[in-house]
C-alpha positions as a Python dict, from the first residue, in 0.01 Angstrom:
ca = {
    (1, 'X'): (0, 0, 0),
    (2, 'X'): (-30, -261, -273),
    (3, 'X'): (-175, -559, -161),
    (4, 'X'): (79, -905, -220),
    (5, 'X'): (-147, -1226, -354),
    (6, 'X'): (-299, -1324, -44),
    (7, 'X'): (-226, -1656, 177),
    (8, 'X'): (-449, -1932, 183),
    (9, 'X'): (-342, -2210, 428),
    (10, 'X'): (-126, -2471, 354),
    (11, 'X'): (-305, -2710, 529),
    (12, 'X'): (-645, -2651, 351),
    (13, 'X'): (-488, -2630, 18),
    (14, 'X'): (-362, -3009, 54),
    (15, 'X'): (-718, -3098, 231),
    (16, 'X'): (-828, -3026, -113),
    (17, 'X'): (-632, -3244, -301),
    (18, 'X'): (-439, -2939, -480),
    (19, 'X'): (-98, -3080, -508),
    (20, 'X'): (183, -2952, -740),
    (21, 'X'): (101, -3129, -1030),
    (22, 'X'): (-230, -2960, -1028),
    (23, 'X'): (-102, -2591, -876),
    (24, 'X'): (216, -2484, -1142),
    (25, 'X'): (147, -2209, -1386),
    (26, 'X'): (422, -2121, -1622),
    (27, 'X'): (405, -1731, -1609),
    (28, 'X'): (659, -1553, -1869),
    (29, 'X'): (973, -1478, -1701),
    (30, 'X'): (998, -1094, -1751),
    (31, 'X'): (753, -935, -1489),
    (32, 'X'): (455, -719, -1650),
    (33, 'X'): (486, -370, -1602),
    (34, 'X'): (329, -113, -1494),
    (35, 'X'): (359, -296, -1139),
    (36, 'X'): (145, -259, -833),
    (37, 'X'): (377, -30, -720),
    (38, 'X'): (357, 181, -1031),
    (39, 'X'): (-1, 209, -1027),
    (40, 'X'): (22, 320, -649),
    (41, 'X'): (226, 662, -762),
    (42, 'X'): (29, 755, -1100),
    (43, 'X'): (-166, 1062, -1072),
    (44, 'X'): (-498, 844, -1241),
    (45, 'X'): (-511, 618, -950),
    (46, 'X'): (-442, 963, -705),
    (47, 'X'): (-725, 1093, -827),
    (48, 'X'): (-958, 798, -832),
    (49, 'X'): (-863, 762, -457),
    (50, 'X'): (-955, 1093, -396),
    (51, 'X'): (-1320, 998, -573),
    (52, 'X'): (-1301, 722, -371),
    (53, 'X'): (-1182, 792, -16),
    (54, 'X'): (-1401, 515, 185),
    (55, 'X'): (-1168, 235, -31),
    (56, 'X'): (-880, 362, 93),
    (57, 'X'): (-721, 175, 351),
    (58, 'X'): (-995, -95, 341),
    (59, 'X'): (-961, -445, 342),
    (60, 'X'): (-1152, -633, 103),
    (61, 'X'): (-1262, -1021, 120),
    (62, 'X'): (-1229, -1129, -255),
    (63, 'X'): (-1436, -1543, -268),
    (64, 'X'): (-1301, -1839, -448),
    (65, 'X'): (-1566, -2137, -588),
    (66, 'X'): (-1218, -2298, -601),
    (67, 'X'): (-860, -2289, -757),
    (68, 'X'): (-796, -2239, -1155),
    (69, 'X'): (-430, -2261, -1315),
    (70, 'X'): (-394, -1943, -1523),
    (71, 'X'): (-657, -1783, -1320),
    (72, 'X'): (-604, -1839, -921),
    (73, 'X'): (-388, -2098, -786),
    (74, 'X'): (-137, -2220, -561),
    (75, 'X'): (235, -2135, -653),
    (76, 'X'): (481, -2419, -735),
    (77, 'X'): (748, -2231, -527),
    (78, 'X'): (511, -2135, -240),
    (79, 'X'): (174, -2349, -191),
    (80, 'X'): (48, -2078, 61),
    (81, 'X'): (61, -1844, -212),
    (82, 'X'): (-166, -1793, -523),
    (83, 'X'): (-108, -1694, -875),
    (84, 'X'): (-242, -1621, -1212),
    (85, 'X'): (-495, -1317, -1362),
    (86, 'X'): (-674, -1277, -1043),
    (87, 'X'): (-402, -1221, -751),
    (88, 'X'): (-166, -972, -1035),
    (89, 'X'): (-559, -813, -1148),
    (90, 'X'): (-625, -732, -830),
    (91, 'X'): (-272, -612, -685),
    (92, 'X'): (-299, -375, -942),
    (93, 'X'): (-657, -274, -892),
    (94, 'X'): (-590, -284, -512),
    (95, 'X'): (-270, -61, -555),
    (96, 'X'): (-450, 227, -770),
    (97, 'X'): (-758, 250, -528),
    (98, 'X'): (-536, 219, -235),
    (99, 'X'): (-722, -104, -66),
    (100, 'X'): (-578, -392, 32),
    (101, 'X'): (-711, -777, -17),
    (102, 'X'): (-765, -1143, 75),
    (103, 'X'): (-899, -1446, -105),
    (104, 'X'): (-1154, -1679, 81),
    (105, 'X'): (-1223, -2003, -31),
    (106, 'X'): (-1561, -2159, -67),
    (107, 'X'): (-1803, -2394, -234),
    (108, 'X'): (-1855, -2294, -646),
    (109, 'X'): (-2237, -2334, -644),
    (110, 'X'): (-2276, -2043, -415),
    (111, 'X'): (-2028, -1779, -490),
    (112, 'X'): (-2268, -1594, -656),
    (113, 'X'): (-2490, -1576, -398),
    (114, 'X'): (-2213, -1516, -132),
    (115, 'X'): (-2174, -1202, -366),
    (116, 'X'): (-2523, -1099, -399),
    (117, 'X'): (-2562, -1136, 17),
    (118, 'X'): (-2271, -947, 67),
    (119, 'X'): (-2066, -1224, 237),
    (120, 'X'): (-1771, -1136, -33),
    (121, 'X'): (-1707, -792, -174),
    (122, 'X'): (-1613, -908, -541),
    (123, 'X'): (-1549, -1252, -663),
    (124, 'X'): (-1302, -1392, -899),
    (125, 'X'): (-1321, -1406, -1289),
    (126, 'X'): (-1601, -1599, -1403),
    (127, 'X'): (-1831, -1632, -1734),
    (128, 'X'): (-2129, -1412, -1751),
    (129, 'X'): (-2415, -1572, -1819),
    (130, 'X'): (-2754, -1431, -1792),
    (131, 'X'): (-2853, -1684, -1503),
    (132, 'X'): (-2532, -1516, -1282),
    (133, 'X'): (-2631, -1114, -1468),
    (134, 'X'): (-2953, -1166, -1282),
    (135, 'X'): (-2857, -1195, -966),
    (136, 'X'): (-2560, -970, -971),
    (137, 'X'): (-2331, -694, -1194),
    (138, 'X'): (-2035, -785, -1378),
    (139, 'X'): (-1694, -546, -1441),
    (140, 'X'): (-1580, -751, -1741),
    (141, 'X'): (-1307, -692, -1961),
    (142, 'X'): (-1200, -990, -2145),
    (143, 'X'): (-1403, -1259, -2389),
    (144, 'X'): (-1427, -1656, -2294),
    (145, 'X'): (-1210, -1884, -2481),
    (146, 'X'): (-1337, -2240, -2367),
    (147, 'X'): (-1128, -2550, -2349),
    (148, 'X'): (-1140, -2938, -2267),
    (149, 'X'): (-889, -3211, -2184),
    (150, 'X'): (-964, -3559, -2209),
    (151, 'X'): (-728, -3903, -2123),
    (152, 'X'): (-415, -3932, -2321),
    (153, 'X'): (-438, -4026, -2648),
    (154, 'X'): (-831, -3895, -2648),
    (155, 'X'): (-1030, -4241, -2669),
    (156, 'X'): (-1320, -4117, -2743),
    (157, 'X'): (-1175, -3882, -3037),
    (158, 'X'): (-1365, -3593, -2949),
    (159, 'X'): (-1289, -3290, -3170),
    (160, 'X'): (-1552, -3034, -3083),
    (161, 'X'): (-1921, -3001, -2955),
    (162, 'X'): (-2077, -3225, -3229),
    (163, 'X'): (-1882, -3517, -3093),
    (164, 'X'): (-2006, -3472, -2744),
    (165, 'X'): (-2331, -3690, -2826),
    (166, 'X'): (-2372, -4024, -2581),
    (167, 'X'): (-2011, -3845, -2380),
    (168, 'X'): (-2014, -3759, -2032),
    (169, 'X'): (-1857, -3399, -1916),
    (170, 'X'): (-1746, -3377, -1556),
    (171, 'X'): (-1844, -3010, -1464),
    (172, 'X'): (-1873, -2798, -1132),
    (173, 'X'): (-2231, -2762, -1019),
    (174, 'X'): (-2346, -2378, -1129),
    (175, 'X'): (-2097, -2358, -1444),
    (176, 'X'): (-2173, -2279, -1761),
    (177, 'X'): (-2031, -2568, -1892),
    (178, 'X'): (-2288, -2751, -1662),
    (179, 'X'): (-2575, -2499, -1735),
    (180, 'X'): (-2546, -2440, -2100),
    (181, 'X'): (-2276, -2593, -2304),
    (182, 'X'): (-2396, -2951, -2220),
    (183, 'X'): (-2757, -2877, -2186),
    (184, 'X'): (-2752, -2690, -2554),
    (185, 'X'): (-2532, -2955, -2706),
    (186, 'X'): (-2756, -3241, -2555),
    (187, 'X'): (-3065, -3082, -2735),
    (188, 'X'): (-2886, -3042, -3044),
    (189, 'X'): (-2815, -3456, -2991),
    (190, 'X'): (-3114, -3573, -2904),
    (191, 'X'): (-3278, -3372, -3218),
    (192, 'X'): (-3021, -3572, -3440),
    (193, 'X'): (-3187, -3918, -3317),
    (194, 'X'): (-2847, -3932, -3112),
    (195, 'X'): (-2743, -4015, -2761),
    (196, 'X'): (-2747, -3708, -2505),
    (197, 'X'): (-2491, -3573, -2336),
    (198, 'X'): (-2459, -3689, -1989),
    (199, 'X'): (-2279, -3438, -1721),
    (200, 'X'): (-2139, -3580, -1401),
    (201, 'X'): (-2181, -3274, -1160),
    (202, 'X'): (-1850, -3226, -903),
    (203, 'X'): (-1751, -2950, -653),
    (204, 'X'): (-1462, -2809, -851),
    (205, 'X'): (-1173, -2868, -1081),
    (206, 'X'): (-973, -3120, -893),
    (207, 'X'): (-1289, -3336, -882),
    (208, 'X'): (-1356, -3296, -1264),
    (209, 'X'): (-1024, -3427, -1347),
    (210, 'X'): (-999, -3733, -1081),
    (211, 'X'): (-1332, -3811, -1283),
    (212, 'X'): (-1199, -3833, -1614),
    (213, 'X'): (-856, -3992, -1491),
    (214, 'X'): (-1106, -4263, -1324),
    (215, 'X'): (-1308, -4317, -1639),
    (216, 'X'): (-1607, -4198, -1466),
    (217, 'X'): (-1640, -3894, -1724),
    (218, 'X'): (-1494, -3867, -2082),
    (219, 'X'): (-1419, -3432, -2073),
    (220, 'X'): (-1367, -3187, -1870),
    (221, 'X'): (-1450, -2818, -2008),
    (222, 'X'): (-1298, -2476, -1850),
    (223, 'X'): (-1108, -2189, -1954),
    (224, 'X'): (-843, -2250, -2211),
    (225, 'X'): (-556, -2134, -1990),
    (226, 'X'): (-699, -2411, -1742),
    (227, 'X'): (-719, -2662, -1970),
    (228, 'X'): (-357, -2609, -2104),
    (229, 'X'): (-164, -2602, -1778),
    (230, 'X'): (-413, -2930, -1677),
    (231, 'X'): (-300, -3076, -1996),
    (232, 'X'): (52, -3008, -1964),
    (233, 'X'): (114, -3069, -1595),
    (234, 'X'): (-64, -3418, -1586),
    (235, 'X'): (86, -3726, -1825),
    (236, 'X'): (-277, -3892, -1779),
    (237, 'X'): (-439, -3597, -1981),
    (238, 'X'): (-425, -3366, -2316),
    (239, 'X'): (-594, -3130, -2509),
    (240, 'X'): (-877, -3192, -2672),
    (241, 'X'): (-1057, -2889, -2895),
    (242, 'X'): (-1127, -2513, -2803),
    (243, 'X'): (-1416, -2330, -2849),
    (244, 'X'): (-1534, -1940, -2881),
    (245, 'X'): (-1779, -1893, -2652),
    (246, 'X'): (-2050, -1627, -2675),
    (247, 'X'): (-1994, -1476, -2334),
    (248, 'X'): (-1726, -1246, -2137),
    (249, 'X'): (-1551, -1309, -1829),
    (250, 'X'): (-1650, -1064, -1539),
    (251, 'X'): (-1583, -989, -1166),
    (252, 'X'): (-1918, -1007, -1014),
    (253, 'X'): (-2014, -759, -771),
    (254, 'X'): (-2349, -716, -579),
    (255, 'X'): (-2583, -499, -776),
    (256, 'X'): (-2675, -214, -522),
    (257, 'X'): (-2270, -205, -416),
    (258, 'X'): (-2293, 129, -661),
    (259, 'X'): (-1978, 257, -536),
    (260, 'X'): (-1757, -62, -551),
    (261, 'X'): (-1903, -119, -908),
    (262, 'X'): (-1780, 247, -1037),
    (263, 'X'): (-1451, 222, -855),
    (264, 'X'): (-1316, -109, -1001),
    (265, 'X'): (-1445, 62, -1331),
    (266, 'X'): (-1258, 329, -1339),
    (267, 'X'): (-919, 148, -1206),
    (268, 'X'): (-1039, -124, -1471),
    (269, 'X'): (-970, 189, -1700),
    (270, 'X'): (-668, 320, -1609),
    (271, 'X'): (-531, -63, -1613),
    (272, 'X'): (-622, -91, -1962),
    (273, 'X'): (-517, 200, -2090),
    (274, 'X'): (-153, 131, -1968),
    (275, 'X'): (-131, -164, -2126),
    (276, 'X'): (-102, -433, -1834),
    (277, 'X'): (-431, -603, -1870),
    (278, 'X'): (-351, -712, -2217),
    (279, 'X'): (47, -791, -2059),
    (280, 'X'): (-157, -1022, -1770),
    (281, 'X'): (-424, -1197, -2041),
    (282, 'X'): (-140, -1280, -2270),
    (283, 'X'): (70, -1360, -1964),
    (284, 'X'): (-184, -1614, -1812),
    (285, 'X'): (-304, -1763, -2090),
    (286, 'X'): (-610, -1566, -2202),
    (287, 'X'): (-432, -1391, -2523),
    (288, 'X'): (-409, -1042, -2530),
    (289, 'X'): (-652, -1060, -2820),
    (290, 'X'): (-943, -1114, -2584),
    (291, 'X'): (-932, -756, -2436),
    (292, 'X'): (-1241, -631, -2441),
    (293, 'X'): (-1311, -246, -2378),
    (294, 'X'): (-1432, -267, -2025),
    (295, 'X'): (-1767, -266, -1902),
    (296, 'X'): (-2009, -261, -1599),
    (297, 'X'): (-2290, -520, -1719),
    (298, 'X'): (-2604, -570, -1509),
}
C-alpha cells in the first residue's frame, strides 16, 4: 500500500511558529501522473519488490531539519498534513518498493548525523556538499537552484553575491548557505578591501525570516521554490536574485545501509523514466530542467 504524506501534529506545527502564511504551496491543479497507485501495479516496481523483499511492508522513519514550501510543508487546507517534492517523492518511491512512511521532525544541525547513526532511515532533500558526502551517501537526482528574499522594496539593493559585502544572511546552522556561500563570498570581500559578510546563524526557516522582517539580517538564502512561495505568501518580503549553484540535491542515506541505498536507486529509476520526477520538480518549483540522471554519490 502507498503510503499518504504523513501527519505531523497540529499542535507542534503551531509550537513552531508555522502558520499559514508561511505553510501554502501553490501546486498545479491537474494531479501528476503516474500516481502512487500506479507505481504500486507496474511490473518495474513488482520486480524491484521481489529484489527487495525485507522493504516490503516496512515502515520507514523519514527526518525533517525543519519545514520548506515547495519541498515539505504543512498544507493550507490541512496543517496536520505536509506537501511539496518530498511527501509526492516518497509516496511514489514508497508505493513501487511496497513500504510505507512517516516524517519526524528535528533540529537541522543534526539531521545528518541522525542519518549516519541510524536514528532516521533517509532524510529529506538537501544540498550535497562534500562536508554532508563525508559522513553519509546521497541518491540525488536533481541540480540546486539557490534563491534569496529580502524586505519589500530590497533596501539594501542586493542583486547577486557581489553585493553581499558588509550584509548579513540569516541562515540555519549546518547549511550550505551558512557553510559555503557566505564563507566564500566573505573571502572574496575581504580580498576586495571590502566589508565581510556577516551570517546570523538560526534553527530553521521560520527563524531566518522573523530575522530579516526584524531588521536583524538583510537575506535569507534557500532553494528557489522556497524563496518564491516565502516571497509571495508574505507582503513584508520579495525576491531578490537567484543563483546556480555547483551542487545537487540528494536524499542522504547512511553509508553502510547498502541495501536501502540500491533500492531507492532503482525506484529512483523507474520514477524517472516515467516521467513523474520531472512532472513533481516542475510541479514544486524546481523546473523540470534540473533533472539530473540519477545517482548514488558517496
Amino acid at each position: 500500500m502507498p503510503s499518504p504524506s504523513r501527519l505531523v501534529p497540529f499542535t507542534l506545527l503551531m509550537s513552531l511558529g508555522i502558520g499559514n502564511a508561511h505553510s501554502q504551496n501553490v501546486p498545479t491543479d491537474s494531479p501528476v501522473m503516474p500516481d502512487a497507485k500506479a507505481f504500486a501495479a507496474m511490473p518495474e516496481c513488482k520486480a524491484l519488490q521481489a529484489k527487495y523483499p525485507s522493504l516490503v511492508g516496512k515502515k520507514l522513519t523519514i527526518g525533517l531539519g525543519g519545514y520548506n514550501m515547495g519541498f515539505q510543508s504543512p498544507s493550507a487546507a490541512d496543517p496536520a498534513k505536509l506537501e511539496g517534492l518530498d511527501p509526492d517523492t516518497f509516496d511514489r518511491l514508497g508505493a513501487c518498493l511496497g513500504f510505507t512512511y512517516e516524517f519526524q521532525l528535528g533540529a537541522f544541525n543534526v539531521l545528518v548525523t541522525s542519518v549516519m547513526g541510524g536514528r532516521y532511515d533517509i532524510g529529506p532533500s538537501i544540498y550535497v556538499t562534500d562536508q554532508r558526502i563525508a559522513q553519509v551517501a546521497f541518491i540525488s537526482s536533481y541540480q540546486v537552484i539557490n534563491g534569496s528574499v529580502v524586505l519589500k522594496g530590497n533596501p539594501k539593493k542586493l542583486t547577486g553575491l557581489d553585493s553581499l559585502c558588509g550584509v548579513t544572511i540569516a541562515a540555519a546552522a549546518g547549511t550550505y548557505e551558512a557553510n559555503n556561500v557566505a564563507p566564500e563570498q566573505s573571502a572574496k570581500c575581504e580580498a576586495d578591501g571590502k566589508p565581510k559578510v556577516e551570517v546570523l546563524l538560526v534553527q530553521n526557516t521560520d527563524n531566518a525570516i522573523l530575522a530579516v522582517q526584524s531588521g536583524r539580517a538583510d537575506i535569507h538564502m534557500t532553494a528557489k521554490p522556497v524563496a518564491r512561495n516565502l516571497a509571495r505568501l508574505d507582503p513584508k518580503l520579495e525576491e531578490a536574485f537567484t543563483v546556480d549553484l555547483p551542487i545537487r540535491n540528494g536524499y542522504p542515506i547512511a553509508k553502510d545501509n547498502a541495501l536501502m541505498r540500491s533500492a531507492i536507486l532503482d525506484a529512483f529509476k523507474v520514477l524517472q523514466s516515467s516521467g513523474a520526477h520531472e512532472k513533481l520538480l516542475e510541479k514544486w518549483g524546481q523546473g523540470a530542467k534540473a533533472q539530473r540522471p540519477v545517482e548514488n554519490m558517496g
